[in-house]
C-alpha positions, 0 to 999 in steps of 0.5 A, spaced: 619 472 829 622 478 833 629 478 837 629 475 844 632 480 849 635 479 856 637 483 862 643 481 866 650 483 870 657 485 866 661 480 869 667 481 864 670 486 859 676 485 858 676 483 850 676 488 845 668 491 843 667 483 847 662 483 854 661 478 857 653 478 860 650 473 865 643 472 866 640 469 871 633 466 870 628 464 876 623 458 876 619 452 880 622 446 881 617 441 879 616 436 884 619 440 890 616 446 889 622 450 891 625 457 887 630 455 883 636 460 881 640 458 874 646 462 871 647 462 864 654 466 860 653 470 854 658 474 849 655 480 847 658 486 842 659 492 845 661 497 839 665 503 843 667 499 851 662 502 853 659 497 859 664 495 865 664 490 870 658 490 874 653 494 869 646 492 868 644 491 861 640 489 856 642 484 850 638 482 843 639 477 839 642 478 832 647 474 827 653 472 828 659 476 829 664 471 830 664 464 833 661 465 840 657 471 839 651 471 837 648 477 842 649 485 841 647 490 846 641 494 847 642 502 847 639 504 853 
């Protein structure tokens, strides 16, 4: 089964080798028919702090590296 990638905004670095990504998904309301905005937070693993508040990235699931992060960033 092949890892899911997500794209999203850094909104927090403040931990060591630690992002924190959000990732806003879009969708259509079933019965109201109107565009829905949804946010969710991952915690990433970023090896050398190289991303900063504000950066665009690219996350891929992999195994777990401590108790709340489960993501890895993507090389761009």
């Amino acid at each position: 089964m092949p890892k899911r990638i997500l794209q999203g905004v850094v909104t927090s670095d403040a931990n060591a080798q630690t992002i924190t990504v959000s990732v806003e998904r879009r969708f259509k309301h079933p019965l109201l028919q109107k565009t829905v905005r949804k946010s969710k937070k991952y915690r990433a693993h970023d090896e050398n702090d190289t991303y900063k508040v504000g950066d665009m990235v690219r996350i891929q699931e992999c195994p777990p590296r401590s108790k709340t992060k489960r993501w890895e960033v993507i090389a761009e």
